[in-house]
Every structure is written in C-alpha cells, then in structure tokens.
C-alpha positions as CSV (number, residue, x, y, z in Angstrom):
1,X,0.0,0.0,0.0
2,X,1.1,3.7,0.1
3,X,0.9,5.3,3.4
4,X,1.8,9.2,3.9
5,X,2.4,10.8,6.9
6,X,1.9,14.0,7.8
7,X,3.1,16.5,10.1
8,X,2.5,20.8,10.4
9,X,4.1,20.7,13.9
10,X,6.7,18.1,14.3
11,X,10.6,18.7,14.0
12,X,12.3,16.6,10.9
13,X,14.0,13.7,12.5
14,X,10.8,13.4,15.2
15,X,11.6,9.9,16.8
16,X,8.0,8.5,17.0
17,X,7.4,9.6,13.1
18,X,10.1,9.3,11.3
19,X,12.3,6.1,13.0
20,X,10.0,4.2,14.1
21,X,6.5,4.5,12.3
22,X,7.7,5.5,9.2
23,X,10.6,3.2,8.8
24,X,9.0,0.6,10.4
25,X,5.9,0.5,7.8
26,X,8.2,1.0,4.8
27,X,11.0,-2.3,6.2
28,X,7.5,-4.4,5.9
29,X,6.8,-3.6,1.6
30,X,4.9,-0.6,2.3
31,X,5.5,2.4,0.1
32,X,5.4,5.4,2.5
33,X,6.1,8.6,2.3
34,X,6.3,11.7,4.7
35,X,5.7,15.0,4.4
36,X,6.8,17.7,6.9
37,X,7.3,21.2,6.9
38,X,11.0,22.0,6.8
39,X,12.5,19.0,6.2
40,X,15.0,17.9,3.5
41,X,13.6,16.5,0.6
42,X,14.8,13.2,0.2
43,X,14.8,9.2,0.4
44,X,15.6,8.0,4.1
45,X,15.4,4.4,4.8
46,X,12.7,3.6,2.5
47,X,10.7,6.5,3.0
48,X,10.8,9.7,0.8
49,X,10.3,12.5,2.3
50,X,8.4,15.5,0.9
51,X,9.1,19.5,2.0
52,X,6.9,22.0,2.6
53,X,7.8,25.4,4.0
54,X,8.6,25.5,7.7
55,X,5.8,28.2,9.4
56,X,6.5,31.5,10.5
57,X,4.6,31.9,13.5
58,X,1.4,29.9,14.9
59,X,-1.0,31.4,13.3
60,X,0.9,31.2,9.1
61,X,1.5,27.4,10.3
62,X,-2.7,27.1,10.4
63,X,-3.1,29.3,7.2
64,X,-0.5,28.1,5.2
65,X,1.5,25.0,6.3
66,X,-1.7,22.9,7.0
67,X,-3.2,23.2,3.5
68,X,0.1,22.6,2.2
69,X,0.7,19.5,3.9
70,X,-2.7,18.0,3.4
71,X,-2.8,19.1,-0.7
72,X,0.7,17.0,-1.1
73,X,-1.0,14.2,0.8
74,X,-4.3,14.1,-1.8
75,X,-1.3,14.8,-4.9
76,X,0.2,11.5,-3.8
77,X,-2.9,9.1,-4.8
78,X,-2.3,7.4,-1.3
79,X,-4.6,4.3,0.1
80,X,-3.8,6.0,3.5
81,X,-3.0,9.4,5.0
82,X,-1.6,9.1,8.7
83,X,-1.9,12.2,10.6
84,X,0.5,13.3,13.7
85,X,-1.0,17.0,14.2
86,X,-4.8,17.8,16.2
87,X,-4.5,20.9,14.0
88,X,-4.7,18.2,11.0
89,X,-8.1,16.9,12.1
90,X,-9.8,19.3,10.1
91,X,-8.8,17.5,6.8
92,X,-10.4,14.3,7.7
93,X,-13.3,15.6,5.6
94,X,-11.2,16.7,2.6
95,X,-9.0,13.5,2.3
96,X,-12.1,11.1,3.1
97,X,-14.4,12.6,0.3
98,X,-11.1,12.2,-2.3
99,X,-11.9,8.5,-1.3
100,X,-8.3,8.6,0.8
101,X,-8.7,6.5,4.2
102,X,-7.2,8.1,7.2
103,X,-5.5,7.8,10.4
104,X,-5.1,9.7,13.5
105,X,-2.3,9.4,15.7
106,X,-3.3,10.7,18.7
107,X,0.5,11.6,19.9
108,X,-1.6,13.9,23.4
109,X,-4.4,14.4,24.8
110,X,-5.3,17.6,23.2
111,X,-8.0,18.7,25.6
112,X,-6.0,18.1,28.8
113,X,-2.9,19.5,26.9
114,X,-4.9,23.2,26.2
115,X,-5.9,23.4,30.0
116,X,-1.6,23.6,30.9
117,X,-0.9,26.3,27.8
118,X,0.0,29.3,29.3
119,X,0.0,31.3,25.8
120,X,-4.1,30.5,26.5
121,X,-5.8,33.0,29.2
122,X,-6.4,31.1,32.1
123,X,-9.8,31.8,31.8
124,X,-10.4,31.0,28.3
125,X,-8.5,27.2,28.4
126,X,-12.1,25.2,29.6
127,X,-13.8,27.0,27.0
128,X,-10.4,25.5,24.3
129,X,-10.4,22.1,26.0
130,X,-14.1,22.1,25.3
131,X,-13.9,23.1,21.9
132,X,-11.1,20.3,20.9
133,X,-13.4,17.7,22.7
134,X,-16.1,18.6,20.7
135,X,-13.8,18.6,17.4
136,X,-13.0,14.9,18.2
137,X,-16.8,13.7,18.7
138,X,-17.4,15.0,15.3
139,X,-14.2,14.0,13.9
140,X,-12.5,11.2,14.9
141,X,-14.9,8.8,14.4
142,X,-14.6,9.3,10.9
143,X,-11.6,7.6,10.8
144,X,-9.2,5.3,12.4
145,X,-7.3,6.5,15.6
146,X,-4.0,5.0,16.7
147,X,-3.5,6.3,20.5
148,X,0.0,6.9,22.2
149,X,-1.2,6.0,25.2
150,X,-3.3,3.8,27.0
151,X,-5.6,6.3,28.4
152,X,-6.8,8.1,25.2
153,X,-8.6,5.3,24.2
154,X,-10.2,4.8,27.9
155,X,-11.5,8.7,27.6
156,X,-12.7,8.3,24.2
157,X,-15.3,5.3,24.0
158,X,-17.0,6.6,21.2
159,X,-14.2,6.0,18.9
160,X,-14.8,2.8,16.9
161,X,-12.1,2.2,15.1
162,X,-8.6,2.5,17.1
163,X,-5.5,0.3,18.3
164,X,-2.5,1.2,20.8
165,X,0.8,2.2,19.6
166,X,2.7,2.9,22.6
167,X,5.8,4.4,22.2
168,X,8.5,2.2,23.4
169,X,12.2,2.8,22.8
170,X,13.6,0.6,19.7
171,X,15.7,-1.8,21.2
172,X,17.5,-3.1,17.7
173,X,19.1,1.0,17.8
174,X,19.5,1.0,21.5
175,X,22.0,-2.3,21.6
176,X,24.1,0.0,18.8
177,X,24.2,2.6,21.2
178,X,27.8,3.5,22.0
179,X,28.1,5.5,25.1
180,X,29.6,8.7,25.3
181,X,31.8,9.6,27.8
182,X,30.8,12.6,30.1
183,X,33.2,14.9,31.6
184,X,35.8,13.0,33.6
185,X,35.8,14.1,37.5
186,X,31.8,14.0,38.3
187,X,28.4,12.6,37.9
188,X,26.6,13.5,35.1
189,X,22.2,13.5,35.3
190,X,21.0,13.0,31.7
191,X,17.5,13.9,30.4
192,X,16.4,13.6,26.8
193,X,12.8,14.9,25.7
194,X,11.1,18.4,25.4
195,X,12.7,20.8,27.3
196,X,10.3,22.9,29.2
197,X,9.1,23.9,33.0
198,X,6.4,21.5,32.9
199,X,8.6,18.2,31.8
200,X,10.8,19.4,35.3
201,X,13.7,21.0,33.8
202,X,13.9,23.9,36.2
203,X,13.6,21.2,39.1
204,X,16.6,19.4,37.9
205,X,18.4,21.7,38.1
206,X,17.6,23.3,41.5
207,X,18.2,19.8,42.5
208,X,21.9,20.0,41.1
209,X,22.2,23.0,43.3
210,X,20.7,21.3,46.7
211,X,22.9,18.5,46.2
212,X,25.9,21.1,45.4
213,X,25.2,22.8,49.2
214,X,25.6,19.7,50.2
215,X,28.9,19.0,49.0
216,X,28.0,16.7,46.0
217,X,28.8,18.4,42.2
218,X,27.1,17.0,39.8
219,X,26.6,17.8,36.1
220,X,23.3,18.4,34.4
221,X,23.0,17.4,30.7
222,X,19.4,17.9,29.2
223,X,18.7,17.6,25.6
224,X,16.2,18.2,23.5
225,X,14.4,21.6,22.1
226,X,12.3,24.1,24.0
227,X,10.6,27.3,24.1
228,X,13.5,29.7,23.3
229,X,12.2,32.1,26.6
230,X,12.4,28.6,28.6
231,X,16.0,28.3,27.3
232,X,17.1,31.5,28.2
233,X,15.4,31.1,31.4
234,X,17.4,27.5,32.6
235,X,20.8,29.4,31.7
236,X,20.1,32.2,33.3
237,X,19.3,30.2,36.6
238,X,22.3,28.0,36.0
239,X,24.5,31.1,36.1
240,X,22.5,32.4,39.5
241,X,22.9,28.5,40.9
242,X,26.3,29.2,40.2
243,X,26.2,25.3,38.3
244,X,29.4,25.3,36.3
245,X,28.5,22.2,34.6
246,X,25.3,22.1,32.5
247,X,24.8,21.3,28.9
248,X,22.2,21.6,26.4
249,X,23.4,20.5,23.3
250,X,19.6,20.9,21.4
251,X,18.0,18.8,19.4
252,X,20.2,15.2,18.3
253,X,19.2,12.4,16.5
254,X,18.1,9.6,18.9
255,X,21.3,7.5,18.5
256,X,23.6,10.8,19.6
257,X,21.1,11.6,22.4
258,X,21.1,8.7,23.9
259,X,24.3,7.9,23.4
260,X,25.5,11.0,25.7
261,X,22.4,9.8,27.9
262,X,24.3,5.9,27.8
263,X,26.9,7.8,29.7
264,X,25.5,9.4,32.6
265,X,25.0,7.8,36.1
266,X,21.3,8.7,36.0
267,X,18.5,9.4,34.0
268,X,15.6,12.3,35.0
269,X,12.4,11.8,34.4
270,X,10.6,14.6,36.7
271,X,7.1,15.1,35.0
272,X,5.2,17.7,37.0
273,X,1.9,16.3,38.4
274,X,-0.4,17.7,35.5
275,X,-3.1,15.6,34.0
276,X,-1.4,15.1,30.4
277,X,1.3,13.7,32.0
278,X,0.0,11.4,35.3
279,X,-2.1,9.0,32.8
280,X,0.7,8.6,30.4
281,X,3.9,6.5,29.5
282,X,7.1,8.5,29.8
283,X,9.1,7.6,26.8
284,X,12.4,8.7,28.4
285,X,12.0,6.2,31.5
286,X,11.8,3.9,28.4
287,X,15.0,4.6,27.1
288,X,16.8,5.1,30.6
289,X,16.0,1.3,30.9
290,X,16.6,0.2,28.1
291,X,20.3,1.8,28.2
292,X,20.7,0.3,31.7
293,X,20.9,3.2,33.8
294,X,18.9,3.9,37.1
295,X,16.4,6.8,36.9
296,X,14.4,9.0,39.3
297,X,11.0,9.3,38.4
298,X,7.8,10.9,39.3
299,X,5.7,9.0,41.9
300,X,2.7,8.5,40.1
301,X,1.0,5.8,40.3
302,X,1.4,4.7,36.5
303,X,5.0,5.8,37.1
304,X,5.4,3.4,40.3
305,X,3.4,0.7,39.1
306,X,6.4,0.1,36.2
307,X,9.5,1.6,38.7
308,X,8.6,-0.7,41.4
309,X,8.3,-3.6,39.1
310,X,10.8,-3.3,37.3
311,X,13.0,-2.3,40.4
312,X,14.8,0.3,37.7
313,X,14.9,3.4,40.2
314,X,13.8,5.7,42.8
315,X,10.4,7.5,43.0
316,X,10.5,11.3,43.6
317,X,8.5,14.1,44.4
318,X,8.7,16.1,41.4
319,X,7.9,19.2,42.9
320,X,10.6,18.9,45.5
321,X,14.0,19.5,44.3
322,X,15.6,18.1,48.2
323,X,13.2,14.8,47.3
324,X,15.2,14.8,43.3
325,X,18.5,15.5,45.4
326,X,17.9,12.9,48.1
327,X,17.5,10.1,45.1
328,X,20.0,11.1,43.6
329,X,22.6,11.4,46.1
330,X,21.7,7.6,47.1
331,X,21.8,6.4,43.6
332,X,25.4,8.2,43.8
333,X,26.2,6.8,47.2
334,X,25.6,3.2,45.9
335,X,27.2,2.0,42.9
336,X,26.5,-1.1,43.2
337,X,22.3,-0.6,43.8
338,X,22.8,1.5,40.9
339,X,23.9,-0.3,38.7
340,X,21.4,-3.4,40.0
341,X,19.3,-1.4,39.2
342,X,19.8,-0.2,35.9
343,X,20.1,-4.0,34.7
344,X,17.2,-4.6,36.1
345,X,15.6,-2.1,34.3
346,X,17.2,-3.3,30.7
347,X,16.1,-7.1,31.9
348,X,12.4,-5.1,31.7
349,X,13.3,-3.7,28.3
350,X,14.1,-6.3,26.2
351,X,11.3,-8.4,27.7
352,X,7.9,-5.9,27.9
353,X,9.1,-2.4,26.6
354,X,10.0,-2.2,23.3
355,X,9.1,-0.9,20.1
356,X,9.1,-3.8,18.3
357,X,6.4,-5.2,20.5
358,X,4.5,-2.6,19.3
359,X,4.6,-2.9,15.1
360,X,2.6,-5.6,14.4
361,X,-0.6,-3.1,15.8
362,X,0.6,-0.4,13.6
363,X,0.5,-2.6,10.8
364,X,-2.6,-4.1,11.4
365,X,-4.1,-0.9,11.1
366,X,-4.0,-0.3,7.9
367,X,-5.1,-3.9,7.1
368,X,-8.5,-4.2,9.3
369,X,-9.1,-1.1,10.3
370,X,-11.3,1.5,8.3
371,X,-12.6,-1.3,5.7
C-alpha cells in the first residue's frame, strides 16, 4: 500500500514519526512517504520525504502549512493518510471525500494539553479544552485513531475504530548505542525529551544546586528543544545557581542523544503532576531502561506501578527538588544498587518495553481497520 504521513508541527527527524512509524511500515513492503514542513527532501530508509515550508509563526502554520501538507498528501494518490498533528483533524473531511482512508495518531491528549498552555488565558482554556473535545466527537470517528497512550482510548469510548501504539524505545538501535563519555571528575544527570518547565527542567536543576550545598557536584546534561524564553530562562538560573556544569546540546538524533544519555549515572524523568502527564507513559524512563541506567522518576502511580516492578529506580516528588537531590545522592552513594538497578531495568526492556512489541498493531491498522 502507500501510506503518507503528515506532520505541520513536528521537527524533521521526530523519533515517533520518522524512525519508528515510518521506517517501520516501509521495512514491511509498504511504500510510505512523509511530508513535513521543513525537512529535506529526500529518500531516508525507504521512506521519501516531501518539504513543505517551515511556518512562520502559529497562526501562518494554520493558514498556510496545513493546507500545504494535506494538498501533497491528496497529490500523492495514497490508500492511507496518517496524521500526527490535532490541528490536521480538520482535513479528515477533505481527504475522506477524495476516497483517501485516514488515520489519526493521537501523539496527546489535546483537551487536557490546552488546560496547561500558558499562551491560552487562564480563563479561556475550559472553553479551548471544550472546543477540541467537541472537534473529536465529530471528527475522529470518521476515521481510524491509533492512541500513544493507554488512556486516550479509555477517555474516548466513542471511537470505533482505534489500536495502541505505545511508544516504546527501539531496542534493535538502543543495543548500537555507544556510550559517550561525560566529563571526567563528576556525575553526570542525563534527560532527553522536550525541554520545558512543565517536563521538570527547572527542578533538575535546582536539584543539582541542593545536592551542590551539600557537597556533592554534579553535572546536568538535558537535551532536547524548548521554548527559546524557557532556554534562556534554565541558563540564566544556571548562572544564578552558580552550576558550572550544565549542557544543552539541542536537538540530536536519537542514536547521539542517547548515546550522551548511555553515559550518565542517572536518568531524569521529573514530569510535573499535570493531568497530560500522570495518565501517560514516559518515553524517556523507556530509554533510561533500556540503556541500563537507574532513573528518578515521578511518583505516580502509573509511574510506580512500572519503577517498582521493574526495580529500575527511585520515585521522587517532582515538585521537591531536596526529594530529586535525596535520590540522587543515594543512587550516587551506591554503585552497586545503581547499577542493580539499571540491569534490572534493561532485563524489563528487552522483555515488555520495546518498540518492536508494538509494530505488528501499527501494521494491522491499515489492514483491518477502516474497511
């Protein structure tokens, strides 16, 4: 068959889209192709990839990069369009009456996601989180819906046509991982993943500076993208912390990110207590584990219920940056629980959390689904 993607929003290179759904589909005969806006045009593992230009602001990226997108999509003659974008909902119409079947993938939860922006007015985000559940009830059940998570599907029984997809590291790259060595001289925390307030970047590193009062330097090496006033904001409290050793290299592809992850002591996974976040699967605890290295994590319980089984690391209050500190000065004090625990936490891996437990879903989709 031939599948396109599509993405308005997503980076080129997005790990979910591009290495594992994409290159996934096209490794089992499928002819798929992707189109994102600013991306180079080329063929990358079986799957060529189409260019549109990259959006100016918010609003040219709804009035200009959308319809792009979607009219490459229709120009392409494809048996399926896969969507990655909630702003993309509104060409399930469009592509459906050119006789195109579609697919959602349902990457957030879009209404709890608008109640946590803070470019909405506070007082204006029910009536937004309202208004996208809405858009779903008369959208989505036009087409198929592959969820991220677990609990989409549990909010959205009115969806008929759906499977799970979770997003699980890909254990064939992570055993090619070669770690990168940190610094000589201290303990490195890695995270990978969005960088913003609300993933806990600002707590880690107010934890590096508790546990620096204490005696204990560590370094602090966070990659990923974020909000460039969130960027500015991290540095400038690193240089008020006075933390001589923090790092944000930006966005890598996932074999150089977690390769500089692969050679910390521990990975960070500090999710503040927000409702997009409690009731679904944190990718990077994922890829801690499947690298081997102990984590703190959130304490929730979806959180604990994998942590404690898995024995892979310490449960923290994520609000608290003495709680981060007092983790990870234990994990530090203990090489040996450490690493314990981090093989324990591969052991879990390889056996329930890996991508490749998850294809045979995806491509079932576009067999039974939407017939």
């Amino acid at each position: 068959m031939r599948i396109v993607h599509i993405s308005s929003v997503h980076p080129p290179g997005d790990p979910r889209i591009c290495y594992k759904e994409c290159r996934s589909v096209a490794r089992a005969g499928h002819e798929v192709h992707l189109v994102m806006a600013g991306a180079e045009s080329l063929i990358l593992e079986g799957v060529t990839i189409h260019s549109v230009a990259r959006p100016r602001s918010r609003f040219d990226r709804v009035l200009r990069t959308v319809p792009g997108v979607l009219s490459v999509a229709k120009k392409l003659n494809p048996d399926w369009v896969h969507l990655h974008d909630p702003e993309l909902m509104v060409g399930i119409p469009y592509l459906r009456a050119a006789g195109i079947r579609v697919v959602y993938d349902m990457h957030e939860d879009l209404p709890a996601q608008l109640r946590q922006k803070h470019w909405i007015p506070a007082v204006v985000r029910p009536l937004a989180a309202g208004i996208a559940r809405t858009v779903e009830r008369l959208l989505l059940p036009r087409c198929s819906v592959v969820y991220a998570e677990k609990s989409y599907g549990e909010s959205r029984p009115w969806v008929t046509d759906s499977v799970e997809v979770l997003n699980f590291p890909i254990l064939e790259d992570v055993r090619n991982i070669v770690a990168q060595a940190r610094p000589a001289g201290l303990p490195w925390i890695g995270y990978i993943g969005s960088i913003t307030r609300e993933r806990g970047a600002f707590v880690m590193l107010q934890a590096a500076a508790e546990l620096r009062r204490r005696g204990v330097e560590v370094g602090c090496l966070l990659i990923g993208g974020g909000p460039p006033r969130t960027m500015a904001d991290l540095r400038d409290m690193a240089e008020k912390l006075e933390l001589r050793h923090v790092e944000f290299p930006g966005y890598l592809a996932p074999a150089d990110g977690l390769g500089m992850i692969a050679g910390c002591e521990v990975g960070a996974a500090l999710l503040q207590p927000l409702p997009n976040y409690m009731d679904s699967y944190p990718t990077k605890l994922f890829e801690y584990m499947a690298l081997g290295i102990p984590s703190v994590v959130s304490d929730f319980p979806l959180y604990r219920s994998i942590v404690e089984r898995s024995g892979s690391g310490a449960l923290v209050d994520p609000t608290d940056p003495v709680s981060v500190a007092d983790a990870i000065a234990s994990l530090l004090a203990d090489p040996r629980i450490s690493a314990e625990m981090g093989a324990a936490g591969r052991a879990a891996a390889l056996e329930s959390y890996s991508w490749e437990s998850q294809v045979p879903q995806l491509l079932s989709l576009y067999v039974a689904l939407g017939r």
